[in-house]
Every structure is written in structure tokens, then in C-alpha cells.
Legacy VTK file of the C-alpha trace (Angstrom):
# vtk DataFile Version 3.0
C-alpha trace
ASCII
DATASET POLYDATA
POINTS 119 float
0.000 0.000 0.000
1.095 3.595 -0.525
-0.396 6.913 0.705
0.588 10.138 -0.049
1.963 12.451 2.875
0.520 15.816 3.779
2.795 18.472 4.884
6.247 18.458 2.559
7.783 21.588 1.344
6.575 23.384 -1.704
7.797 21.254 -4.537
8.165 18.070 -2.198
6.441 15.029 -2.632
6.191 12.240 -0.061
4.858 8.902 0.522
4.695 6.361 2.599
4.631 2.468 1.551
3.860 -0.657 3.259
2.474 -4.235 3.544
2.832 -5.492 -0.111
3.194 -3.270 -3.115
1.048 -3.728 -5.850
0.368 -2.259 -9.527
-2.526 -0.045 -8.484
-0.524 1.988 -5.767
1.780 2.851 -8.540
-1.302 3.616 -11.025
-3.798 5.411 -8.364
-1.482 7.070 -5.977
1.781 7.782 -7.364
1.758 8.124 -10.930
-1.063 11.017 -10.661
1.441 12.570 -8.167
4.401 12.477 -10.224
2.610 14.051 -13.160
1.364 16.770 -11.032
5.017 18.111 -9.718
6.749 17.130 -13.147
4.693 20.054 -14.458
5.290 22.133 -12.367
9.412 21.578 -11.887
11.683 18.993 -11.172
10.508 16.137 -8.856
11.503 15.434 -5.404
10.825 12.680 -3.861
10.785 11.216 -0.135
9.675 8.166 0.482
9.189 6.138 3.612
9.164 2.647 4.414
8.995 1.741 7.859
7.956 -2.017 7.112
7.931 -4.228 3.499
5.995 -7.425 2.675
7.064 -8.040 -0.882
6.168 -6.536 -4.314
3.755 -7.450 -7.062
5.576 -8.103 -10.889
2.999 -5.700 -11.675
4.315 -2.927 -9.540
7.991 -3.729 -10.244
6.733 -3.290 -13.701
4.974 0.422 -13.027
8.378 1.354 -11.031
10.160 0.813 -14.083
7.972 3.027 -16.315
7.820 5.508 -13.391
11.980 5.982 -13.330
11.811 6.844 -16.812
8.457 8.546 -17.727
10.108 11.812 -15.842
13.382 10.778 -16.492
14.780 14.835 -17.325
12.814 16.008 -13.990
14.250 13.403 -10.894
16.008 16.059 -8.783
16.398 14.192 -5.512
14.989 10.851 -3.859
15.223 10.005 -0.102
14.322 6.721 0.963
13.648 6.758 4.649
14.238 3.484 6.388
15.561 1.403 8.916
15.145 -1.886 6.833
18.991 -2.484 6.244
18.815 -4.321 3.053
16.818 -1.281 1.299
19.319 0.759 2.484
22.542 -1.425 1.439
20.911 -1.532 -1.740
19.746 1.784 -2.651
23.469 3.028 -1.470
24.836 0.073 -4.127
22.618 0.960 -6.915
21.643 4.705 -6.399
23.919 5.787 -9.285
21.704 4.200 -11.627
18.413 6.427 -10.660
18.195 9.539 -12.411
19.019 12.810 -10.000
20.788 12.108 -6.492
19.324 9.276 -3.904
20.110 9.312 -0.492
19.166 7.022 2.536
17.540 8.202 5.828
16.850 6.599 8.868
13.434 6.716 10.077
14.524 8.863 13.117
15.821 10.962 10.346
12.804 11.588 8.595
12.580 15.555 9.215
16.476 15.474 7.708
14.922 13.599 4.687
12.295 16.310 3.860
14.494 19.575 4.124
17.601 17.826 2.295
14.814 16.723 -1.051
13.861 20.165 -0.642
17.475 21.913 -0.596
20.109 21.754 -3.379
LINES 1 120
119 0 1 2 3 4 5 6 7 8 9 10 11 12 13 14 15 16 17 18 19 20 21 22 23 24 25 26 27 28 29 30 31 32 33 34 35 36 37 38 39 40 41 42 43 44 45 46 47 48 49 50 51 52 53 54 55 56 57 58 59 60 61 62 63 64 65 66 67 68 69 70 71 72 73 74 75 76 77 78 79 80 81 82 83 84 85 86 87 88 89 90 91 92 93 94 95 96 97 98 99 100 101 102 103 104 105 106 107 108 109 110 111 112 113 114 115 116 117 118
């Protein structure tokens, strides 16, 4: 499940995901999102993840599209997490996102918002 979080920074978007990912999040919640602050600038992102269940094929799928339907806007992405592997990985792999990724800790969360929001 994802759900969009009130409260970020002009120009900020946020979300939080959990449970099990599936195609529709992507489709219902996020993708309408995206679209929304790619016209009006670059996108940045914060996303937080306090506990994971798996992923559908169907939403790896959307993520892909997602990455590189804005491809030119990606400004900044921080994952906020304490789930080790997602951070291990996104600190492996980050290079290959489009704009600059960083990883938060959840007590870090506030950090999170006002460094997507700097730079």
C-alpha cells in the first residue's frame, strides 16, 4: 500500500509504503502525483518505508515506467528506512536512478524532507 503524505515543502512530494506493493498503488497514488510536480518543476521525492511485505511483478513493472516517464525532472529521492537491506541496496545501486538518492533513517525523517527540498 502507498499513501501520499501531507505536509512536505513546496515542490516536495512524499509517501509512505507498506504491507505489499502492488500495480494499483503505482497507477492510483503515485503516478497522478508524479505528473502533477513534473509540471510544475523537477521532482523530489521522499519516500518512507517503515515495514515491506514483498512486491507485485505488476508494480515492479509500473516502477520501471515511473523511473523513466520523468526521467529529465528526478532532482532528488530520499528513501527513509531502517530496513537495512533497502538501504545497502539503494546506497549500491543509487547511481543508476536519475538525479541524487540518499538514505535516511526513520529517526531521520525531518532530515529527509528539508535535504529533497534543498540543493
Amino acid at each position: 500500500m502507498i499513501e501520499e503524505l501531507d505536509g512536505m515543502p513546496d515542490g516536495v512530494i512524499g509517501f509512505e509504503a507498506s504491507g505489499t506493493l502492488r500495480a494499483e498503488d503505482y497507477r492510483d497514488i503515485l503516478l497522478p502525483s508524479l505528473d502533477r510536480a513534473s509540471k510544475l518543476g523537477d521532482v523530489r521525492l521522499v519516500v518512507v518505508i517503515q515495514e515491506f511485505k514483498g512486491i507485485s511483478g505488476g508494480a515492479i513493472w509500473e516502477d520501471l515506467k515511473i523511473g523513466f516517464s520523468h526521467i529529465r525532472k528526478w532532482k532528488r529521492i530520499a528513501l527513509v528506512t531502517d530496513i537495512e537491506w533497502m538501504s545497502y541496496l539503494t546506497s549500491l545501486f543509487g547511481w543508476m536512478t536519475p538525479g541524487e538518492t540518499k538514505v535516511f533513517g526513520l529517526a531521520e525523517r525531518d532530515d529527509a524532507v528539508a535535504w529533497a527540498a534543498g540543493g
